[in-house]
C-alpha positions, 0 to 999 in steps of 0.5 A: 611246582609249576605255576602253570600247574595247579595243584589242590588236591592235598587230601588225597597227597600233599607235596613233599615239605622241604623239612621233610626231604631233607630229613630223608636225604640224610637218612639215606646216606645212613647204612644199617638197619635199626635193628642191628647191634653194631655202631651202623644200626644204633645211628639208624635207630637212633634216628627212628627213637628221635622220630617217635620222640617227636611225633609223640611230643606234637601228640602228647602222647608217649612214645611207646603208644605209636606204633610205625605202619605202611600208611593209614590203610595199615593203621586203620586194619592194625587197629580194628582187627587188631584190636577185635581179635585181642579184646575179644570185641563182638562188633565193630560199628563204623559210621556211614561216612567212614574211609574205605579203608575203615568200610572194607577192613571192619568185613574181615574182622569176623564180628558183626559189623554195624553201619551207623547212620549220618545226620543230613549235617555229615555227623555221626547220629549219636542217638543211633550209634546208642541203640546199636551198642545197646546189642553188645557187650564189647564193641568197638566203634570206628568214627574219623576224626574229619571226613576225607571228602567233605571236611566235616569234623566229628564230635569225637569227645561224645562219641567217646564219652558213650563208646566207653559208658558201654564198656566199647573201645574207640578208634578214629582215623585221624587222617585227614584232621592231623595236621589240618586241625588240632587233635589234641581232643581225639588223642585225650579221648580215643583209644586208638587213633590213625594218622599218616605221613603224606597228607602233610607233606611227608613222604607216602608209605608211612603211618602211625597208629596211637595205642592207649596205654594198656590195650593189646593188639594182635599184630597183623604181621609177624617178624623180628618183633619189631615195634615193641613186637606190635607190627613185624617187619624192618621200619621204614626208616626214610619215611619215619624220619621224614614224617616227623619233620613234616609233622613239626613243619606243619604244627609250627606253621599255624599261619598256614590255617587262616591263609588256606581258609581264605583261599578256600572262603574265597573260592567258594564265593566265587563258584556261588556268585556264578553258579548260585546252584551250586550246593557246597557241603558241609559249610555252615558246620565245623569242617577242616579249613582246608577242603571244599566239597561241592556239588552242581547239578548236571555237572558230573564229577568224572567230566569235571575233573577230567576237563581241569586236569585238561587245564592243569588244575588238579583235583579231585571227586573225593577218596584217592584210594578207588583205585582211580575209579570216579564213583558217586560220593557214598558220603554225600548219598549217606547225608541224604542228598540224592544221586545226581548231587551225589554224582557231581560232588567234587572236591578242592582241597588247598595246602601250605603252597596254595595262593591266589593265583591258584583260586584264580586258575581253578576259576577260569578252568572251572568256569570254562567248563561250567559254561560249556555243559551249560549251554550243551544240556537242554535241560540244564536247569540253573535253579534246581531245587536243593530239597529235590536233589536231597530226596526231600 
């Protein structure tokens, strides 16, 4: 990539890992489809058997309990109404923070569906989610493992612990967190969990639900019985292998942590040290080392990101599935912050190519903006109080 071209919008899609190319590129040249008896077909299944094997591995799960999808959208709507429909459930309960594939999917699962309440902290309340089980027998909750916006990672070991006291069944969507953080917590604990290809440098297109060991799902598509008969349809070979590879490249490159943090630590003290307004979320709790999430006060999202695309500096306002669509960010309007801060929220999120000059390049866009709405707004006011813009 371009120096000139600054990419940090890894949440949304990280680039494509050399491992992972690589990987694709021989599995091109293979013919034959996975499920075909002949020499052919054995190599290409063969080549998605290693692939589960690997990913089971680096989960430490199984390799029964993965079943390939299209994406985390399909692994998310596999799971919930999958799940609701086999096990009966009477409810499924999403937190407030939830991904839009999580928000738009639960409505279709034809059971009641509970929306629980965020702390100002971007944590599921726990004593809120209690009383909503309370009112079913079987429900099924759906809290992310690491907010897709802000970074804010969920305590998904008590979620767990309470979902399973009242006899409920766990699913996180682990899609932002794999990769970034360990989940090695989530998978001991979770029921169901979700994860995808291309937010680690994989190719888009390819996803991976875990399915505990003894729970039954109704498959969303109907087929030739693949995936142990769990998801119907030919598996996409190419971005299976590649996932794999893009997944073992990540976890045994654990530097990549502590370099991005810095980058992102680095960033934000900059963006505070000129704009001491500038609220950013989620910083003093646990959150994904990768992803800052802030918000200046008359600094409209839209107009942001639109003036640093100008510039070369991607990023972006949060989910990158509103079909392109600027919205005012549901999670911080979740968290209690008030519309204005909720409309200005952007996020930057760093990767295992970002560096420096990066930080350096994002600051003098960003900067260049900031300065010119400034001194355009007459009643841009630098030290707006933060209680304000959170309604309190």
């Amino acid at each position: 990539m371009s120096r000139s071209q600054t990419y940090l919008d890894y949440n949304a899609t990280a680039p494509a890992r050399d491992e992972a190319i690589e990987a694709i590129a021989g599995v091109l040249r293979m013919p034959g489809n996975p499920s075909s008896i002949h020499k052919s077909g054995r190599k290409v299944r063969g080549a998605v058997d290693d692939a589960r094997e690997c990913l089971a591995d680096l989960l430490g799960v199984s390799p029964q309990t993965l079943i390939f999808t299209s994406g985390g959208t399909e692994a998310n709507g596999l799971a919930l109404l999958g799940l609701a429909e086999n096990a009966r459930a009477d409810a499924i309960l999403i937190s407030a923070i939830e991904h839009p594939s999580v928000v738009e999917v639960s409505k279709q699962a034809g059971v009641p569906v509970i929306e629980v309440e965020a702390t100002s902290q971007g944590v599921v309340d726990i004593e809120s989610l209690a009383k909503h089980m309370d009112a079913f027998e079987r429900p099924i909750v759906s809290v992310m493992n690491a907010n897709n916006e802000t970074g804010i990672v969920q305590p998904t070991r008590a979620i767990a612990d309470l979902v399973h006291a009242r006899n409920g069944i766990f699913h996180s969507d682990a899609v932002q967190a794999f990769g970034k953080i360990s989940i090695a917590e989530t998978m001991s604990c979770a029921d169901a969990v979700s994860i995808s290809a291309h937010k680690i440098g994989g190719a888009a297109g390819c996803g991976v639900l875990y399915l505990k060991e003894g729970l039954e799902l109704s498959p969303l598509f109907r087929g030739g019985g693949q995936e142990m008969g769990r998801r119907g349809g030919t598996e996409n070979v190419t971005g299976i292998v590649g996932f794999a590879a893009a997944a073992k490249a990540a976890l045994e490159h654990t530097q990549e942590t502590e370099t991005v943090r810095n980058l992102r630590d680095q960033l934000e003290a900059r963006v505070a040290e000129q704009a001491p307004e500038a609220v950013f979320v989620g910083q003093h709790g646990a959150r994904l080392p990768n992803t800052s999430f802030f918000a200046v006060p008359g600094l409209l999202a839209e107009t942001t990101v639109a003036a640093l695309d100008l510039e070369g500096v991607s990023i972006s306002a949060g989910s990158a599935c509103s079909s392109g669509k600027v919205q005012s960010s549901h999670v911080m309007t979740a968290m209690g912050f008030g519309p204005e801060l909720a409309s200005s929220a952007i996020r930057v999120s760093f990767g295992y190519r970002s560096q420096e000059v990066d930080v350096k390049h994002f600051m003098a866009a960003w900067t260049k903006h900031y300065d010119r709405v400034r001194s355009q707004s007459k009643d841009y006011t630098q030290t707006a109080p933060v209680a304000a813009q959170m309604g309190g």
